[in-house]
MDTraj code that builds the backbone (N, CA, C; nanometers):
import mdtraj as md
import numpy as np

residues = "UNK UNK UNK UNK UNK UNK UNK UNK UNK UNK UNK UNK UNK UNK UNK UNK UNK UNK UNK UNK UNK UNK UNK UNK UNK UNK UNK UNK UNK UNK UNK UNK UNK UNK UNK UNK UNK UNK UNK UNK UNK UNK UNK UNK UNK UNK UNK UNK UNK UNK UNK UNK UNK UNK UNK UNK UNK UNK UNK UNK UNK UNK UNK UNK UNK UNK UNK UNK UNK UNK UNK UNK UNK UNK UNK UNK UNK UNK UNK UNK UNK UNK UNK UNK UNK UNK UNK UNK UNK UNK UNK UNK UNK UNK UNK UNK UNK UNK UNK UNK".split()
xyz = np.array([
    [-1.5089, 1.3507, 0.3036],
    [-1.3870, 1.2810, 0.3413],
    [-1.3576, 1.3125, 0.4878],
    [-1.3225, 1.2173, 0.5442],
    [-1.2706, 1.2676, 0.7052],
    [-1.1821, 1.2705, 0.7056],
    [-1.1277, 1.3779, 0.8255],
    [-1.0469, 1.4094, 0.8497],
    [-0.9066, 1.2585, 0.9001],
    [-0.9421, 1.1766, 0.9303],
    [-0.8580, 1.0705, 0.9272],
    [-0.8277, 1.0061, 0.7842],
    [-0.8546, 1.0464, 0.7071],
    [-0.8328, 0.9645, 0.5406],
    [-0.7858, 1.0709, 0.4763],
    [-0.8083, 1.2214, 0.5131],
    [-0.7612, 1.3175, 0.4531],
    [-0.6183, 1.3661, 0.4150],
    [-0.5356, 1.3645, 0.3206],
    [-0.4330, 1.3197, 0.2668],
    [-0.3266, 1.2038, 0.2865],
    [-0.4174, 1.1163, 0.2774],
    [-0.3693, 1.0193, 0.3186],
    [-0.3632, 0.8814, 0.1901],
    [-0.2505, 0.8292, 0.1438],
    [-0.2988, 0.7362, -0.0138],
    [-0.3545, 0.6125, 0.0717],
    [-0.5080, 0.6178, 0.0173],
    [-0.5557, 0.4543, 0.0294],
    [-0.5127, 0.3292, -0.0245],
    [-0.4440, 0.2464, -0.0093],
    [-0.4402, 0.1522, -0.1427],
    [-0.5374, 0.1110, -0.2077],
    [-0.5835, 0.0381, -0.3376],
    [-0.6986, 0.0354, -0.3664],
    [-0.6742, -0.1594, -0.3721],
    [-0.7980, -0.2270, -0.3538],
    [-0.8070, -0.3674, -0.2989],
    [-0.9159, -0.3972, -0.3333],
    [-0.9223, -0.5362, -0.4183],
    [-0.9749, -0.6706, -0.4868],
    [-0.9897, -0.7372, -0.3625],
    [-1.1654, -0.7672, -0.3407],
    [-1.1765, -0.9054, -0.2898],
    [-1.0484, -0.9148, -0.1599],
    [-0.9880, -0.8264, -0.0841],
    [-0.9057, -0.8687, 0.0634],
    [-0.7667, -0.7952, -0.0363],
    [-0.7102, -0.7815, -0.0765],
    [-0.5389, -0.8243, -0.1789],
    [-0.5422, -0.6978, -0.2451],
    [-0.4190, -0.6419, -0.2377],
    [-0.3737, -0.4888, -0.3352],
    [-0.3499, -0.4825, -0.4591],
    [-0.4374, -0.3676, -0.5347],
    [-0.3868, -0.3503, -0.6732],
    [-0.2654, -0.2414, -0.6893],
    [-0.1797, -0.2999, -0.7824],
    [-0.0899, -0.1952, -0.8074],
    [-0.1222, -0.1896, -0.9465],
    [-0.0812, -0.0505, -0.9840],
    [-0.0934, -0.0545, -1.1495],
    [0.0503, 0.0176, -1.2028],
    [0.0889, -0.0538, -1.3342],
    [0.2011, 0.0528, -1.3414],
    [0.2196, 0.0147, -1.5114],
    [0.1369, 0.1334, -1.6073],
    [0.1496, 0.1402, -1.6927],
    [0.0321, 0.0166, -1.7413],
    [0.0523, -0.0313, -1.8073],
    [-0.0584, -0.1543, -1.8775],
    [-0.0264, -0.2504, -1.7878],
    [0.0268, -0.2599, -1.6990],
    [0.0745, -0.4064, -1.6145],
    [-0.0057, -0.3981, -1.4897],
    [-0.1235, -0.4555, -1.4309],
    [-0.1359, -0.4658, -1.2901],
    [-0.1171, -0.5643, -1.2064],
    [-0.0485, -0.5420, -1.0959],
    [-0.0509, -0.6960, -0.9901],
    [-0.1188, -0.6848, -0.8928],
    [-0.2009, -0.8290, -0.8764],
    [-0.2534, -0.8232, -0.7506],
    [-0.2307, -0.9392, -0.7050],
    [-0.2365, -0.9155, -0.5326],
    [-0.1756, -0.9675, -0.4601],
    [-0.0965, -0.8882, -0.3573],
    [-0.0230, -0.9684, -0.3020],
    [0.0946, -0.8971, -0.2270],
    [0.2131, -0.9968, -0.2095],
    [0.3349, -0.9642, -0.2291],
    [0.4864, -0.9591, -0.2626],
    [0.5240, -1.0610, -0.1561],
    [0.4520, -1.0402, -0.0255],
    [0.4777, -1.1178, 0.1050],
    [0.4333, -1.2539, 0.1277],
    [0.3248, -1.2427, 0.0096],
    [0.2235, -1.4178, -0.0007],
    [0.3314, -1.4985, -0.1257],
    [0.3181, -1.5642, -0.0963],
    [0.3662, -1.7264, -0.2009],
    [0.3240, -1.6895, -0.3621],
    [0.2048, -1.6066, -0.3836],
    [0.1897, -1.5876, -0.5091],
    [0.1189, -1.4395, -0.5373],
    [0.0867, -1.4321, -0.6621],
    [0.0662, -1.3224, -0.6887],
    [0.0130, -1.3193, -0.8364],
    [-0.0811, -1.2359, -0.8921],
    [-0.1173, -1.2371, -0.9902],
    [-0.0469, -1.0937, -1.0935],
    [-0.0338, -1.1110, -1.2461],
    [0.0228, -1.0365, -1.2817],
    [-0.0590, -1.0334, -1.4086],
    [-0.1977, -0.9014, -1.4441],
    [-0.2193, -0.8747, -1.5707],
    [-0.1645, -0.7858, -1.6297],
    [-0.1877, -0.8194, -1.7846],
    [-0.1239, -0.7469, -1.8831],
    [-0.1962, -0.6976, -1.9642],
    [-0.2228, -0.5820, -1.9658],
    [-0.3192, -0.4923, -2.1061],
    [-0.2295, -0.5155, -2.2435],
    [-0.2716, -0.6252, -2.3497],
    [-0.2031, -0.6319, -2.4098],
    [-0.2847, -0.5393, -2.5463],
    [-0.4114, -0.5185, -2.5161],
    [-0.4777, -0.4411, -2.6165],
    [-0.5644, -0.3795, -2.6185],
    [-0.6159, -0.2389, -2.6424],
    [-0.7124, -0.2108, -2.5928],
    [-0.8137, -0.1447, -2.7350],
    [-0.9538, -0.1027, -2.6763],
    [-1.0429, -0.0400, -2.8119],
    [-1.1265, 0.0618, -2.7113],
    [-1.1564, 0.1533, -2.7677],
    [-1.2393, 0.2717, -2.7655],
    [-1.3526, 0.2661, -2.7789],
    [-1.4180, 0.3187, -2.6650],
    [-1.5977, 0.2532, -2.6253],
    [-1.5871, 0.4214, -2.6338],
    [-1.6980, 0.5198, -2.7174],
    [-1.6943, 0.6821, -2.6697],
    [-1.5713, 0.7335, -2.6532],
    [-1.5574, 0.7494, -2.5501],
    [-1.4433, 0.8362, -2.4696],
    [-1.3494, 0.7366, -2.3739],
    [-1.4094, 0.6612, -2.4144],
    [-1.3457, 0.5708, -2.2902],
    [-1.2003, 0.4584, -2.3807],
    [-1.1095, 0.4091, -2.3195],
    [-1.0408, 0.3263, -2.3430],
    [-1.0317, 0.1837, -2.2742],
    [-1.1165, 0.1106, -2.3364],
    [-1.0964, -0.0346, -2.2661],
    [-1.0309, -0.1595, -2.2867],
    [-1.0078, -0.2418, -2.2032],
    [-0.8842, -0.3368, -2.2135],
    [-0.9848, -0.4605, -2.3063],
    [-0.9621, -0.4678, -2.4435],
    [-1.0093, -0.6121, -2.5177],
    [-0.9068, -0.7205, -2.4939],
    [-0.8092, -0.7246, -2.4656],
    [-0.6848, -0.8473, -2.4718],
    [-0.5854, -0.7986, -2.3232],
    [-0.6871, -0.9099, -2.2347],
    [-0.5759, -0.9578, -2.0790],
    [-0.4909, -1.0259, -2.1056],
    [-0.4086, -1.0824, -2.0702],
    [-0.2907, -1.1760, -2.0209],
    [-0.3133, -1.1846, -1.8704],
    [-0.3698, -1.2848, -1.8216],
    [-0.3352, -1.3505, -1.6614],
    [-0.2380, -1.3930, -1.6222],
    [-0.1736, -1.3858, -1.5538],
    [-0.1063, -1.5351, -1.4965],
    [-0.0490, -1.5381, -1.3358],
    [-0.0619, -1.6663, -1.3167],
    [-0.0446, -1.6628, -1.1309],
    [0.1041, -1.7052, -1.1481],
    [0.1359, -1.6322, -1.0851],
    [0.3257, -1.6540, -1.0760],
    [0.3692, -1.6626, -0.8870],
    [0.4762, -1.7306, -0.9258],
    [0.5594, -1.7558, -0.7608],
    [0.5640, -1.5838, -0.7562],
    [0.5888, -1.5361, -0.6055],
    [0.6364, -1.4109, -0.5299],
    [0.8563, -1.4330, -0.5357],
    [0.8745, -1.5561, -0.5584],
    [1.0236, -1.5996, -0.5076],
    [1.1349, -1.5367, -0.6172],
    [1.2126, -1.4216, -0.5770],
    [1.2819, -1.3814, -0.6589],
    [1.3872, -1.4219, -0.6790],
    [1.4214, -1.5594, -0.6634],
    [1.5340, -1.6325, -0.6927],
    [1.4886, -1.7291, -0.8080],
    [1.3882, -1.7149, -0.8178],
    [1.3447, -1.7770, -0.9610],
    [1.3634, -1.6959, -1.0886],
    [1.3997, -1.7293, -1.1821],
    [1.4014, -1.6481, -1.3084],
    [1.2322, -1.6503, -1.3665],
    [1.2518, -1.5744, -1.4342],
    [1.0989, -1.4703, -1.4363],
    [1.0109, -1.6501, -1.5548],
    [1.0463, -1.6745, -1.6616],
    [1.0179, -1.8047, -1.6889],
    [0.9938, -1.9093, -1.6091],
    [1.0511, -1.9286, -1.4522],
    [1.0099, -2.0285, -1.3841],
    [0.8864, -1.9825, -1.2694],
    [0.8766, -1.8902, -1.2923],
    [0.7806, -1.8102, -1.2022],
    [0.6570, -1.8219, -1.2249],
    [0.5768, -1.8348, -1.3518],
    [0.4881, -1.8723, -1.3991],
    [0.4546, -2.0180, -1.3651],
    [0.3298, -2.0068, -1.2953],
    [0.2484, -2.1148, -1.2177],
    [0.1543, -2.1586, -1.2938],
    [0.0850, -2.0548, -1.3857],
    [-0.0643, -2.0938, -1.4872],
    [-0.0989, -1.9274, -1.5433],
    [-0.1410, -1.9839, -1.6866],
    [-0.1621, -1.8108, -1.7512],
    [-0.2855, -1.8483, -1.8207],
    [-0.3865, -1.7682, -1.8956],
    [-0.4413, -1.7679, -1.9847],
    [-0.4805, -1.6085, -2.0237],
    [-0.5591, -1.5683, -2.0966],
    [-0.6164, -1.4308, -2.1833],
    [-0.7034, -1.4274, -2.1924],
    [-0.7733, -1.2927, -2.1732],
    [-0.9195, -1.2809, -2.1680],
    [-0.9625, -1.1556, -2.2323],
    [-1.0749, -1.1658, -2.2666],
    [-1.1229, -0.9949, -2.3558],
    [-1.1730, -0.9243, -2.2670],
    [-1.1496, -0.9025, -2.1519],
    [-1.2030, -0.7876, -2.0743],
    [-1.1131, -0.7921, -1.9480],
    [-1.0820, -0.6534, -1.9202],
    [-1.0667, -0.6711, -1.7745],
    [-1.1146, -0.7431, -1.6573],
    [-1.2681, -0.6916, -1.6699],
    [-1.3877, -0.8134, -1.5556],
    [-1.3240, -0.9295, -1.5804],
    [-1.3056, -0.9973, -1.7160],
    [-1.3117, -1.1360, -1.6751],
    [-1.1958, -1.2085, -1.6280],
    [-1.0743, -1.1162, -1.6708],
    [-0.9437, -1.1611, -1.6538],
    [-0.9122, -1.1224, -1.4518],
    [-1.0146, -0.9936, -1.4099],
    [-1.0030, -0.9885, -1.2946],
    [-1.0885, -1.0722, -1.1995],
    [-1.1860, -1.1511, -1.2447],
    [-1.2588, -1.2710, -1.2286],
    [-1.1714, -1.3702, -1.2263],
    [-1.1369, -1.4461, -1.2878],
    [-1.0141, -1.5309, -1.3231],
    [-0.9210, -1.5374, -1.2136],
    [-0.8546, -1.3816, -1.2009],
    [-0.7213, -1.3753, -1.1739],
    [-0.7527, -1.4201, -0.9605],
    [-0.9134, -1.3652, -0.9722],
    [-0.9604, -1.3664, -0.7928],
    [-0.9711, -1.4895, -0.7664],
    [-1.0065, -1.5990, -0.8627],
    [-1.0341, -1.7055, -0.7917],
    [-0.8740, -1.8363, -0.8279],
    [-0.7969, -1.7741, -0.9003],
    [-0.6608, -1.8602, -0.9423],
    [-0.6354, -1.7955, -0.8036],
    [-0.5829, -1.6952, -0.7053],
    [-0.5039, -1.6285, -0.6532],
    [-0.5653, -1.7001, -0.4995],
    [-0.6981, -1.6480, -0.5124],
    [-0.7993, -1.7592, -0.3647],
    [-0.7425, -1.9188, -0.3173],
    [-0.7381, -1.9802, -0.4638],
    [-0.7108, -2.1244, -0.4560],
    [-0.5744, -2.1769, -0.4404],
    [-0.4923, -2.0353, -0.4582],
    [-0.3428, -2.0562, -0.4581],
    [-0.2925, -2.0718, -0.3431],
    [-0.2972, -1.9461, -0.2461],
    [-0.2982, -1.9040, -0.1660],
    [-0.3421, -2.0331, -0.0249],
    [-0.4794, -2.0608, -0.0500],
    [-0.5332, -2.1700, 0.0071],
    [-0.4484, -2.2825, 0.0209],
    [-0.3991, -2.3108, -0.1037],
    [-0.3484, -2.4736, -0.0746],
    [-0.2153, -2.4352, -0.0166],
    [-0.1319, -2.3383, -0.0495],
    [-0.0343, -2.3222, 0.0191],
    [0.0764, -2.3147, -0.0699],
])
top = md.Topology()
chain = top.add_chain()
for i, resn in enumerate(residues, 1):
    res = top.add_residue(resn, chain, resSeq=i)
    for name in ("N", "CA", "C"):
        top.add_atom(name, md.element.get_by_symbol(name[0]), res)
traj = md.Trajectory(xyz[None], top)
C-alpha cells in the first residue's frame, strides 16, 4: 500500500459510478446524476461458508427527492444472482444516464 492511499477510505466503483452498501440494499450510481440504481438482497443461500445473493431486486429510479419514493421508479426487474442483477443494473444506468 502507499503511502498516499494509506489510511485513506477508497470508495469502491462499478464500471466509472460508486457502490454504496448499507445492509442488503446497494446503490449505484451517484445522488448528483439524474438516476441511480438501487439493489435489493431480497434472498440469499449458502454456497460452503459463503453467503450468496439468489433473489436481486433492480431498479433504475429518478435521483429527485421531491418525488415520492413510488414515482421514482423508472424500470425494475429480479434476478438470481448478484452478477446478473449487477450486469443489468450497468447497462439500465449507462443508457439512462446517456439519453439524459
Amino acid at each position: 500500500m502507499s503511502t498516499a492511499t494509506k489510511g485513506k477510505k477508497i470508495p469502491l466503483e462499478y464500471k466509472g459510478h460508486p457502490l454504496r452498501r448499507k445492509d442488503n440494499m446497494v446503490y449505484y450510481g451517484s445522488m448528483s446524476d439524474k438516476y441511480i440504481i438501487m439493489l435489493q438482497i431480497t434472498d440469499t443461500k449458502m454456497l460452503n461458508d459463503l453467503e450468496l445473493a439468489s433473489r436481486v431486486q433492480v431498479q433504475l429510479q429518478y435521483t429527485d427527492p421531491n418525488l415520492k419514493s413510488r414515482d421514482r421508479v423508472v424500470k425494475k426487474s429480479e434476478k438470481t444472482s448478484f452478477y446478473e442483477a449487477m450486469d443489468v443494473a450497468a447497462v439500465w444506468l449507462e443508457r439512462a444516464l446517456a439519453a439524459g
